[in-house]
DRENDO-1510 file (C-alpha; in Angstrom, 1 decimal, always signed):
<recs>
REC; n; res; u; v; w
REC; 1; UNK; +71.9; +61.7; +310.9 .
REC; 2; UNK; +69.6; +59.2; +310.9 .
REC; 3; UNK; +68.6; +56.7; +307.7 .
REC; 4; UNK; +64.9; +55.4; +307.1 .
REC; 5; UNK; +63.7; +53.1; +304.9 .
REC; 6; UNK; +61.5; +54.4; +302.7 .
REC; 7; UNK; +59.6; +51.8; +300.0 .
REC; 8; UNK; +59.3; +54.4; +297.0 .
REC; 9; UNK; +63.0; +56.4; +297.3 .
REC; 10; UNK; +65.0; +53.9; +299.3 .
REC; 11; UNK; +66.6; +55.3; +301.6 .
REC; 12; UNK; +66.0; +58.6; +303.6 .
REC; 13; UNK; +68.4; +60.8; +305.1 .
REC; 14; UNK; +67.2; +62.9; +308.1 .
REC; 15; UNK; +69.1; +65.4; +309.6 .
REC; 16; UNK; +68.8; +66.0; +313.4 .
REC; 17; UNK; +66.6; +69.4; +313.2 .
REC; 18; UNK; +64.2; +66.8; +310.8 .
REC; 19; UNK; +64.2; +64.5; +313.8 .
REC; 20; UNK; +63.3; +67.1; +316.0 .
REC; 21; UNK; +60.5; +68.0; +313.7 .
REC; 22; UNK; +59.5; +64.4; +312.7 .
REC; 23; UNK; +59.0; +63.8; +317.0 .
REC; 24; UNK; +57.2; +66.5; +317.3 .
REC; 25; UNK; +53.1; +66.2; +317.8 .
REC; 26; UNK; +51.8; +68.1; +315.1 .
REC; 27; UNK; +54.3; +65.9; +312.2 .
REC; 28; UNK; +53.2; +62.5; +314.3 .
REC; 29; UNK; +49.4; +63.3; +313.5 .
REC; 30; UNK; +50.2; +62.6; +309.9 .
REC; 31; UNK; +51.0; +59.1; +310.8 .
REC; 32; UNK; +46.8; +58.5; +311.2 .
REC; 33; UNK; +46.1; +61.0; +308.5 .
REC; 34; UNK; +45.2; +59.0; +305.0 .
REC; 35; UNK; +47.0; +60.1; +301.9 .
REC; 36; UNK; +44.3; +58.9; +299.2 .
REC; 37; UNK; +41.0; +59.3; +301.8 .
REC; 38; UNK; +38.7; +56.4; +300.6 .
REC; 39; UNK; +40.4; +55.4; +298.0 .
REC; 40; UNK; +41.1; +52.4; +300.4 .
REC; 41; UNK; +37.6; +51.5; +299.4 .
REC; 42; UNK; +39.0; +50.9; +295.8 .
REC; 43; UNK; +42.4; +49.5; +296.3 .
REC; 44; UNK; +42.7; +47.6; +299.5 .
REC; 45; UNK; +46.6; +48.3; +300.0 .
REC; 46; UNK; +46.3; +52.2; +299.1 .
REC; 47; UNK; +46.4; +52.8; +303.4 .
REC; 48; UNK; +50.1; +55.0; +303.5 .
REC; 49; UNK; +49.6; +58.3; +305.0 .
REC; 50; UNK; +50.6; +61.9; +305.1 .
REC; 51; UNK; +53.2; +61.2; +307.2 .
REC; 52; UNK; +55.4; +58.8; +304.7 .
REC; 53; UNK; +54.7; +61.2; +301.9 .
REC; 54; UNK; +55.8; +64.1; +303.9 .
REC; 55; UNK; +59.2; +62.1; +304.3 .
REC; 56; UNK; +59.3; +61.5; +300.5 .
REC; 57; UNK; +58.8; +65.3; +299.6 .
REC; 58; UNK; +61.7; +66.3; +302.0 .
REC; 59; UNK; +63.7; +63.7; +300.4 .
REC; 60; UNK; +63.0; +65.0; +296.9 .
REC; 61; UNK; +63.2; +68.4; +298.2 .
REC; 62; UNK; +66.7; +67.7; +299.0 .
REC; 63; UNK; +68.2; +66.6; +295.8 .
REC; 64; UNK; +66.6; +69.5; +294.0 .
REC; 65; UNK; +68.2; +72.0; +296.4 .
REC; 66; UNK; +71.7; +70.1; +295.5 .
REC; 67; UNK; +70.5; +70.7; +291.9 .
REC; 68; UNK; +69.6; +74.0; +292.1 .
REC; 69; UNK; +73.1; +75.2; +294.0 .
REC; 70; UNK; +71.2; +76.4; +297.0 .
REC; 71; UNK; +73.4; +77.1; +299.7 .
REC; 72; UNK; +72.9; +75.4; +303.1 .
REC; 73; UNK; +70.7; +77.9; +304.7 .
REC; 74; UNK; +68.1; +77.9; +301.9 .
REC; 75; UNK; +68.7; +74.2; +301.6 .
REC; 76; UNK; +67.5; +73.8; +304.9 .
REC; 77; UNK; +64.9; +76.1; +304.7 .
REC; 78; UNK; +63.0; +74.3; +301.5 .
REC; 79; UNK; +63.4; +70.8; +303.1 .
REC; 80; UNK; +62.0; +71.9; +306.5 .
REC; 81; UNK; +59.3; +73.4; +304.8 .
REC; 82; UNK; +58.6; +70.0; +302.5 .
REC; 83; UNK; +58.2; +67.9; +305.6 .
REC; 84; UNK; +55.6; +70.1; +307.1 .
REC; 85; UNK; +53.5; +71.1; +303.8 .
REC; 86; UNK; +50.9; +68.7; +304.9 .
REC; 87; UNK; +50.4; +69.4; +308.6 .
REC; 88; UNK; +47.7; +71.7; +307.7 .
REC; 89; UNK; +45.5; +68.7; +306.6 .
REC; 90; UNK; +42.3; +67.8; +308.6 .
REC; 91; UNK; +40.9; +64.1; +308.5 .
REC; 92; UNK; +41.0; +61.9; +305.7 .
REC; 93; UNK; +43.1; +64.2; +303.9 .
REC; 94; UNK; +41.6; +66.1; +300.8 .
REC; 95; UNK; +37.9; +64.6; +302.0 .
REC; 96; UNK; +37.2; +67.1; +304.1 .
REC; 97; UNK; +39.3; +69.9; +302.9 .
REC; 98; UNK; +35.9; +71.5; +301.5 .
REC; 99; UNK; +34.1; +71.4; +304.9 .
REC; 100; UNK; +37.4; +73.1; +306.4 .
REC; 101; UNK; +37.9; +75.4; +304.2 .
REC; 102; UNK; +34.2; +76.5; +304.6 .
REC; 103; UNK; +33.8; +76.3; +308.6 .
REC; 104; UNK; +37.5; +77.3; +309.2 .
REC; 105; UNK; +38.5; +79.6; +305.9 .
REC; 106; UNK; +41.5; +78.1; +306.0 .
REC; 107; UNK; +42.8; +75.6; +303.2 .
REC; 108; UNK; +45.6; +73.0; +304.1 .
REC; 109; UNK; +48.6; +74.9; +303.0 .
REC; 110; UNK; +47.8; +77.6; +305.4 .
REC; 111; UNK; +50.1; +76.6; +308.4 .
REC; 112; UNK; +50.4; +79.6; +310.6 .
REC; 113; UNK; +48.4; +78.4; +313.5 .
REC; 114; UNK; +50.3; +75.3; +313.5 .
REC; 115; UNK; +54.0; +76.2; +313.1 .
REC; 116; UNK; +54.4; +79.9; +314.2 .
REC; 117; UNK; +53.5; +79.3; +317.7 .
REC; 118; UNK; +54.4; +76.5; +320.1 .
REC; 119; UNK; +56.3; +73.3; +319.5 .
REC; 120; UNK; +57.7; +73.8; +316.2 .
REC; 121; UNK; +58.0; +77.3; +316.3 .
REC; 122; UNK; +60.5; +77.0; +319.1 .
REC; 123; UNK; +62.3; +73.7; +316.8 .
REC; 124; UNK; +62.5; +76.6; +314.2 .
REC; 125; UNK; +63.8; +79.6; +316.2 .
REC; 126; UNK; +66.2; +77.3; +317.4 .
REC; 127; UNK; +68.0; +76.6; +314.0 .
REC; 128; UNK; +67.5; +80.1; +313.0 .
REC; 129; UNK; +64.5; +79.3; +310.5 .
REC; 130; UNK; +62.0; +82.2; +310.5 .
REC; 131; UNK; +58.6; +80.5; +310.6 .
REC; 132; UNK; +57.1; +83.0; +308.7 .
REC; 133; UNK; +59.3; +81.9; +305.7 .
REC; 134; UNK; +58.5; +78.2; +305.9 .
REC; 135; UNK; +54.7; +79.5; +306.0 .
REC; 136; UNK; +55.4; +81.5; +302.3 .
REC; 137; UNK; +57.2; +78.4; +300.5 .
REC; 138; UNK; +54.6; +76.0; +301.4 .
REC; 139; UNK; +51.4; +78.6; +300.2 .
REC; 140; UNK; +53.6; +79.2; +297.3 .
REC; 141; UNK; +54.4; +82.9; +298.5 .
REC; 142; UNK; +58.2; +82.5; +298.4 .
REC; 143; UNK; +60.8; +82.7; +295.3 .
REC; 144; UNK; +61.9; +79.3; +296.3 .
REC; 145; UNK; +58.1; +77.6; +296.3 .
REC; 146; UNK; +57.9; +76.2; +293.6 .
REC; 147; UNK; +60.2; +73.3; +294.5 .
REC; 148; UNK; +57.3; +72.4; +296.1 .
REC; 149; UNK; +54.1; +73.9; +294.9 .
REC; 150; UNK; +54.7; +74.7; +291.3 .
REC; 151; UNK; +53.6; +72.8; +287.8 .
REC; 152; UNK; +57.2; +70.6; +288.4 .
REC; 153; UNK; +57.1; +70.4; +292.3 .
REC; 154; UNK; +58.9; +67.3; +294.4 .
REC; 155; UNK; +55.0; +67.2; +295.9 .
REC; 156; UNK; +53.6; +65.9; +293.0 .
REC; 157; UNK; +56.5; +63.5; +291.9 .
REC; 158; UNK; +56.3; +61.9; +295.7 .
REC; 159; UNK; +52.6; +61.3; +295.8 .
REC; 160; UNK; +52.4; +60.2; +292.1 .
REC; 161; UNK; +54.5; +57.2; +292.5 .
REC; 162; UNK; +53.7; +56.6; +296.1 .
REC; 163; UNK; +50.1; +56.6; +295.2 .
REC; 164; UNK; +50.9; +54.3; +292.4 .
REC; 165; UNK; +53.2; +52.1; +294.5 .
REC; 166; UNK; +50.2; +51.5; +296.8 .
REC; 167; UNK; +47.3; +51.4; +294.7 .
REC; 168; UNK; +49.1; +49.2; +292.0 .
REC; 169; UNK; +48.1; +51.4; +289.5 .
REC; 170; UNK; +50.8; +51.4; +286.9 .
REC; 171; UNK; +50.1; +54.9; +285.9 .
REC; 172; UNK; +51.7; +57.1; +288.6 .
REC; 173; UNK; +55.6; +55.9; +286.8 .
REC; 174; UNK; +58.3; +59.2; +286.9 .
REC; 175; UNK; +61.7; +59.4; +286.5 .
REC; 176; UNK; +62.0; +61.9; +289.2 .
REC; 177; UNK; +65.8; +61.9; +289.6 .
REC; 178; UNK; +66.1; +62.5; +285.8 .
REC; 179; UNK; +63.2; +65.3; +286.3 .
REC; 180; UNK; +65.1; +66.8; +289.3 .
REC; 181; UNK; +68.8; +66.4; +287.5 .
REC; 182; UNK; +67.0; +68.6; +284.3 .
REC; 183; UNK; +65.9; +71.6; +287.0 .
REC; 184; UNK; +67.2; +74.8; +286.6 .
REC; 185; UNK; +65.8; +78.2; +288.7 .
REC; 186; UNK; +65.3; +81.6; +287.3 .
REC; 187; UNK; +63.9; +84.6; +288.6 .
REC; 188; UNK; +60.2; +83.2; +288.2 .
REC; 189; UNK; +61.0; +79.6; +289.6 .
REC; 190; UNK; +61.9; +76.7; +289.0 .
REC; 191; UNK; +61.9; +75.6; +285.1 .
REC; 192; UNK; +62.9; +72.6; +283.1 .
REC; 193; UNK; +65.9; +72.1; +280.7 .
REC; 194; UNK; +64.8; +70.7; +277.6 .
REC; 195; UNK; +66.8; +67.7; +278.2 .
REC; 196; UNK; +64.2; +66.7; +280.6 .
REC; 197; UNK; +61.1; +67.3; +278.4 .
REC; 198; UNK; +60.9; +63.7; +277.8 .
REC; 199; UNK; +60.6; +63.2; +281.8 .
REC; 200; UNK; +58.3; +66.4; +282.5 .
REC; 201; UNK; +55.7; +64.6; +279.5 .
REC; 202; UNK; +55.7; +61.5; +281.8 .
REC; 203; UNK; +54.9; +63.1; +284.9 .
REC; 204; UNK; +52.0; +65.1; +283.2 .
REC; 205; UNK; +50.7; +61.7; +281.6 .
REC; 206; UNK; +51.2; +60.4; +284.7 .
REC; 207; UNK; +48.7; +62.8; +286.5 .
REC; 208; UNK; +46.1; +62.3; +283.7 .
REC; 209; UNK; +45.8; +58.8; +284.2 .
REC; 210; UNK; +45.7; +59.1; +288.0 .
REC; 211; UNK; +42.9; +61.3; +287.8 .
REC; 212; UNK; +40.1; +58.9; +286.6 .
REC; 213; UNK; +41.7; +55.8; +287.7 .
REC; 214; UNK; +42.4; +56.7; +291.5 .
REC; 215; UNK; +41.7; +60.5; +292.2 .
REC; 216; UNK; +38.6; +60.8; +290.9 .
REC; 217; UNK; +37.1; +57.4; +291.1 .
REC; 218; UNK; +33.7; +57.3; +291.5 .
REC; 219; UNK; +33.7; +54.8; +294.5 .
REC; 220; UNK; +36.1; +57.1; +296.5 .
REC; 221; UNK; +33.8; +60.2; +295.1 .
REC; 222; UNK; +30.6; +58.5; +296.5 .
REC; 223; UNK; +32.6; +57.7; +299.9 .
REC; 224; UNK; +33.7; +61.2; +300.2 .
REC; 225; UNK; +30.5; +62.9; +299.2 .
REC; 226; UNK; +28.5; +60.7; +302.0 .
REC; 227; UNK; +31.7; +62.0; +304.7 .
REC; 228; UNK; +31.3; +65.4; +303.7 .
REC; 229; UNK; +27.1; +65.3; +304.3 .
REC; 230; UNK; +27.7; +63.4; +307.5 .
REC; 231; UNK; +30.6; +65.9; +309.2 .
REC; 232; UNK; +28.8; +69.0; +307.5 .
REC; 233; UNK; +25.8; +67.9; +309.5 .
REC; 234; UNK; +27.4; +67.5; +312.4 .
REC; 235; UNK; +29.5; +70.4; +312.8 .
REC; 236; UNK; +25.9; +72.6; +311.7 .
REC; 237; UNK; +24.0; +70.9; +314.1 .
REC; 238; UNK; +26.0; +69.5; +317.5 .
REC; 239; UNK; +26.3; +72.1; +320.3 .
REC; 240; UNK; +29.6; +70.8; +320.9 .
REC; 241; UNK; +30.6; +70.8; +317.5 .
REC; 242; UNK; +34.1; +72.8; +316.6 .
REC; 243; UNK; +35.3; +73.1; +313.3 .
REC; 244; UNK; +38.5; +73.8; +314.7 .
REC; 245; UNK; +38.7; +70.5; +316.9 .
REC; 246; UNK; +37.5; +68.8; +313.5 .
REC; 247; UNK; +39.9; +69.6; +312.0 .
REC; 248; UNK; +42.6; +69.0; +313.9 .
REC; 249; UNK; +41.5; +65.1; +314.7 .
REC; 250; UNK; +43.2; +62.3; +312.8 .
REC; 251; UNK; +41.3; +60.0; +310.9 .
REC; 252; UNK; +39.8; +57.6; +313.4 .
REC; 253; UNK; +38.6; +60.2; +316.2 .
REC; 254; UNK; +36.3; +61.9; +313.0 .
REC; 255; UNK; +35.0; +58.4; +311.8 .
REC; 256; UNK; +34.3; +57.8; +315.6 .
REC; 257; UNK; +32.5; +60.8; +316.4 .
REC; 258; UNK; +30.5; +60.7; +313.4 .
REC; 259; UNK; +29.3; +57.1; +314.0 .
REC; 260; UNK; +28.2; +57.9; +317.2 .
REC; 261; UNK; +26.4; +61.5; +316.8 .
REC; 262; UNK; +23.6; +61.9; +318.2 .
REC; 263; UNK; +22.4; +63.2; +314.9 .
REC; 264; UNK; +20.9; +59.6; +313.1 .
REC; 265; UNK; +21.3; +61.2; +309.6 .
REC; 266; UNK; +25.3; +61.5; +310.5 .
REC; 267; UNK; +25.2; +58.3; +312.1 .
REC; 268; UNK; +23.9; +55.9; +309.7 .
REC; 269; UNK; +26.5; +58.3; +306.5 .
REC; 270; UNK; +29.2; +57.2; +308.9 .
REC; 271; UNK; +28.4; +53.7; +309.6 .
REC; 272; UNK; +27.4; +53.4; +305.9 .
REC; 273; UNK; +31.2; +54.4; +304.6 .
REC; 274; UNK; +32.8; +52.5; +307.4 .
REC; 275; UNK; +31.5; +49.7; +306.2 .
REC; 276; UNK; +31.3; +50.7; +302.5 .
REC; 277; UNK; +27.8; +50.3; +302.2 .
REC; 278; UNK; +27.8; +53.3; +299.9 .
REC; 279; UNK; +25.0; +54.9; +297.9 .
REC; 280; UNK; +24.8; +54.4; +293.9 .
REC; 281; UNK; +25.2; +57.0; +290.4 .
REC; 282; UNK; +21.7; +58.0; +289.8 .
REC; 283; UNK; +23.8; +60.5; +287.3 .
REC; 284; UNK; +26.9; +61.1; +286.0 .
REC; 285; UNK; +27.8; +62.8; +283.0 .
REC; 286; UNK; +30.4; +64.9; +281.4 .
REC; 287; UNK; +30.9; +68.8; +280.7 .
REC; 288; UNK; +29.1; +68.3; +277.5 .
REC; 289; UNK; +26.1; +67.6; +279.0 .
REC; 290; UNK; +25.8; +70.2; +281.9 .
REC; 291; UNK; +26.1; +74.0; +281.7 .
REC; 292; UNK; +29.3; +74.4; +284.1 .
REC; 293; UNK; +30.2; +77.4; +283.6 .
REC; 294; UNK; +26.8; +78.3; +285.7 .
REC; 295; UNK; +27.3; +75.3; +288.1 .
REC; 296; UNK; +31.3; +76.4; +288.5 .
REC; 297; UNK; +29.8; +79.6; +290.5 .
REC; 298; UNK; +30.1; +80.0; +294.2 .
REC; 299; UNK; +31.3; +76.0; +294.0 .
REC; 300; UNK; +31.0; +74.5; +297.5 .
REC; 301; UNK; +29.1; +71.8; +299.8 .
REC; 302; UNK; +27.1; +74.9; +301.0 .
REC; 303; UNK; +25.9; +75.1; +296.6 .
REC; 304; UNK; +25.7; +71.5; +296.1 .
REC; 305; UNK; +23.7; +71.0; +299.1 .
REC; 306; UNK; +21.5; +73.4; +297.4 .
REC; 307; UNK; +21.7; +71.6; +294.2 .
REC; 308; UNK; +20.9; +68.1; +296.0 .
REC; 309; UNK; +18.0; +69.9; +297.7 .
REC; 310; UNK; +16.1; +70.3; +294.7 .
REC; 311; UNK; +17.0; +67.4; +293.1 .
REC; 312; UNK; +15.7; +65.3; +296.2 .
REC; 313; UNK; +12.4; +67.3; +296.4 .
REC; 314; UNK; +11.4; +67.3; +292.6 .
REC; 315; UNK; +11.9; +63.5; +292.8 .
REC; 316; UNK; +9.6; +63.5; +295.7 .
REC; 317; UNK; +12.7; +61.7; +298.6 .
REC; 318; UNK; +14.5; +62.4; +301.4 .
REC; 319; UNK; +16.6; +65.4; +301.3 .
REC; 320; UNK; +19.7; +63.3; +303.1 .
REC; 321; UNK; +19.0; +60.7; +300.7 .
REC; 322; UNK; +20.7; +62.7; +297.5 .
REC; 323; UNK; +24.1; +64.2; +297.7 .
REC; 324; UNK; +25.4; +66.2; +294.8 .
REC; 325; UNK; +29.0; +66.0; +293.4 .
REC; 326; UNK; +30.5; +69.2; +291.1 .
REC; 327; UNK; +34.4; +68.7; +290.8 .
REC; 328; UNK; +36.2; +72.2; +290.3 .
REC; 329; UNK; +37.7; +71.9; +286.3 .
REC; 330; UNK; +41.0; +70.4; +285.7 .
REC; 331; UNK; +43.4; +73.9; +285.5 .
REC; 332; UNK; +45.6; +73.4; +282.6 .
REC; 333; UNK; +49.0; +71.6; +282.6 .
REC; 334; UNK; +51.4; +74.2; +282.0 .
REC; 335; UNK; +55.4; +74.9; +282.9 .
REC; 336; UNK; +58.4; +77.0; +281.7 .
REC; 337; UNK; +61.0; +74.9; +279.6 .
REC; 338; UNK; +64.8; +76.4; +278.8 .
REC; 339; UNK; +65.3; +75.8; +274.8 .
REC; 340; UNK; +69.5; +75.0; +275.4 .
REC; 341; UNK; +70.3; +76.4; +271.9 .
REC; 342; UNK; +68.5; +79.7; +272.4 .
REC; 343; UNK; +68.6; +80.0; +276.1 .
REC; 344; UNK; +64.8; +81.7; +275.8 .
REC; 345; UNK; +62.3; +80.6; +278.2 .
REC; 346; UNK; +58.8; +78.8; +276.2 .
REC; 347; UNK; +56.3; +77.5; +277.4 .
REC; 348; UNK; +56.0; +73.4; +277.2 .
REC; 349; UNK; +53.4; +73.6; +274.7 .
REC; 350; UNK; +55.3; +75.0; +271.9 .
REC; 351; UNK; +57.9; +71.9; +272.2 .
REC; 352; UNK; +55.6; +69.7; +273.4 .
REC; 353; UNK; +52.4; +68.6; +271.1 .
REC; 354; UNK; +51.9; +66.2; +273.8 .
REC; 355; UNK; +50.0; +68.8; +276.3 .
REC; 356; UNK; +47.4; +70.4; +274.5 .
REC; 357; UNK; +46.0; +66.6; +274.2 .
REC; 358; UNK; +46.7; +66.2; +277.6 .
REC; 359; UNK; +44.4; +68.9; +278.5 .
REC; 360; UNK; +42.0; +67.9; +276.3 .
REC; 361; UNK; +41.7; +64.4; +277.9 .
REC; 362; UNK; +41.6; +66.0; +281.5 .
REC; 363; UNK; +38.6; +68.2; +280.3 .
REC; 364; UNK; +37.2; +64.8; +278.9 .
REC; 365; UNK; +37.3; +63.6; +282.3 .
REC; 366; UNK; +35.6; +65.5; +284.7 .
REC; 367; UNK; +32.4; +64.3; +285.7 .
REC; 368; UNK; +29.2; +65.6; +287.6 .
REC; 369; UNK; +27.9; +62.8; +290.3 .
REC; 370; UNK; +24.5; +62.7; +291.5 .
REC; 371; UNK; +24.0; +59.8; +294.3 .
REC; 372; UNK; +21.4; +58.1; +296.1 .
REC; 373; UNK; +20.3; +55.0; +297.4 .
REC; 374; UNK; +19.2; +51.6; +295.5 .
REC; 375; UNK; +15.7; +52.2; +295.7 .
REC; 376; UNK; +15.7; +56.2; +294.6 .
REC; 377; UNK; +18.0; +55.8; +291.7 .
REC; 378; UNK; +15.8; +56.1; +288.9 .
REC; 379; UNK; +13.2; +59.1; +290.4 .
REC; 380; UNK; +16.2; +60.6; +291.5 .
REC; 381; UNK; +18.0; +60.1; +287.9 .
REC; 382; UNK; +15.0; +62.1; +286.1 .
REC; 383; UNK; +15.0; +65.0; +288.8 .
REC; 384; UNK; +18.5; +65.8; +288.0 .
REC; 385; UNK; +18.2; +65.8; +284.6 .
REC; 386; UNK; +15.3; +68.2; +285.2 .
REC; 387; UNK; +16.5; +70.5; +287.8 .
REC; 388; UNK; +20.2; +70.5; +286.1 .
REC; 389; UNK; +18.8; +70.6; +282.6 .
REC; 390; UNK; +21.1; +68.1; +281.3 .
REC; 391; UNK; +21.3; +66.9; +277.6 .
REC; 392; UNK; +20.3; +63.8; +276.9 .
REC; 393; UNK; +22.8; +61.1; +275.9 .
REC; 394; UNK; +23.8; +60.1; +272.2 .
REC; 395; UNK; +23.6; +56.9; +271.5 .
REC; 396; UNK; +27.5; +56.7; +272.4 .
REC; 397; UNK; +27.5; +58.0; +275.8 .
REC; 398; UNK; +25.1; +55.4; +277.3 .
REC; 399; UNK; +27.2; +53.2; +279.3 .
REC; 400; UNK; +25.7; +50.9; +282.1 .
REC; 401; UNK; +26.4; +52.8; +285.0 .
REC; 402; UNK; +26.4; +50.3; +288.6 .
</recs>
């Protein structure tokens, strides 16, 4: 057993077979994978990685299987799979999780290819863990997933106040050990105790305020949206080019190789976020204003580079020189709560008023970006009003935008 000093839980206990795993290539990688993507760009300190988190969540995952009165084998099984639920992750995290999923079909918690074969595989085999089962709790396939991939998952209480406790953002605050002491599991997963409802409400506020704040700022949004264009393009267009290898490189071999393509386009989209010399809102407007249903179809960089297309051509500039940005809609917040004095299983919203507005407010916050340079930001701003037929602002709504 070996302890390491973790800045969010304290201290972390890990067990020779997660030593074995945490040595291994696949798990070191995580050390240059970014947890928050460009969000550096925003909050200078937010630069901890996949690889800390990854620690965290097999931390948390631990005391909920202690919770839960899972024996040692399933214990084991849940924690190994919580330190490699991220392994799956190409560069920069969820930044190029689109591209990925586009040129490679596979989304980061599909981890087949990397832990049923090879290195880990054999770690597995070795303790007796079937790697197909670690496979089906991290995609959320497995009775026990939703430890970690459910509405109340030790995934989301990690990264929440670790992304908080780098940032500085003093929204990402839960109670997880008073959330994981008010678990219970039944036959659909794990549910809450309505002791903890208090506890659950603040993680749940907790991801709301994230969202706008650090998740979805539009800094990191612009950042990401310039990446995307530049690694798209260079994966379309380099005869060398393999999704695979993409995504499979940490963070600093993709910036590298895009800033020195031999495509200028990709080049000068590289250089531009390495240096944060990023492009400007020419729009950016709420759900109220835009048809989403229609623009929620077939959602992709494929569409939006569609989208940014027309925009660039009715407004008479460079293709390259408009990038489109349509976020998928919030899902709804939503988990199972025991009611102790009936022993029925609710759902949160009938004991909690609290979620409906937290819904709301995550509805309220999505937000369609259209970007471009300095020069092209007011042609550019009237095209995509045209081409996406948006309403005009009340009076209300007009904000500056910089």
């Amino acid at each position: 057993m070996k302890i390491i000093k973790d800045p969010v839980h304290g201290y972390v206990e890990a067990d020779a077979l997660a030593l074995r795993l945490l040595d291994s290539e696949v798990v070191q990688r995580l050390r240059h994978i970014s947890q928050l993507g460009f969000a550096n760009l925003v909050y200078p300190g937010a630069n901890h990685t996949r690889f800390e988190h990854s620690l965290g969540t097999m931390h948390l995952a631990r005391l909920m299987s202690q919770q839960l009165g899972l024996d040692d084998e399933e214990t084991k099984l849940v924690t190994t799979a919580a330190l490699l639920h991220d392994v799956g992750h190409g560069p920069f995290s969820h930044v190029t999780e689109p591209v990925m999923e586009e040129f490679t079909g596979r989304s980061h918690h599909e981890i087949e290819h990397l832990v049923r074969e090879g290195t880990i595989a054999g770690i597995l085999e070795a303790e007796g863990i079937d790697p197909a089962e670690v496979c089906a709790v991290v995609s959320g396939e497995h009775r026990l997933a939703s430890i970690i991939h459910g509405s109340l998952d030790v995934d989301r209480m990690d990264y929440l106040m670790r992304d908080a406790h780098y940032t500085g953002v003093p929204y990402g605050t839960v109670d997880a050990h008073r959330l994981i002491r008010s678990t219970i599991l039944t036959d659909s997963g794990v549910a809450l105790h309505e002791g903890g409802i208090n506890a659950a409400e603040s993680l749940l506020i907790a991801r709301t305020l994230m969202r706008p704040a650090v998740y979805f700022h539009h800094v990191s949004r612009i950042a990401t949206s310039m990446f995307v264009h530049a690694l798209r393009k260079e994966i379309l267009n380099a005869p060398d080019a393999d999704p695979e290898a993409f995504a499979r490189m940490d963070d600093a071999a993709c910036m590298e190789r895009l800033k020195h393509s031999t495509n200028p386009i990709t080049r000068d989209l590289a250089r531009r976020v390495y240096v944060r010399d990023l492009y400007k809102r020419a729009l950016y407007v709420g759900e109220d204003r835009v048809n989403v249903a229609a623009l929620q179809q077939d959602l992709g960089p494929a569409r939006e580079r569609e989208i940014a297309a027309a925009i660039a051509e009715t407004a008479g500039v460079p293709e390259d020189e408009v990038l489109v940005d349509i976020p998928r809609l919030p899902r709804a917040l939503s988990m199972e709560v025991r009611v102790r004095n009936s022993h029925a299983m609710v759902d949160i919203e009938e004991v909690s008023p609290l979620i409906n507005t937290l819904n709301d407010t995550r509805r309220q916050q999505w937000r369609l970006g259209v970007y471009t340079t300095k020069r092209n930001r007011e042609a550019v701003e009237q095209a995509a009003m045209e081409v996406l037929r948006v309403k005009r602002a009340t009076k209300q709504d007009k904000l500056a935008v910089t």
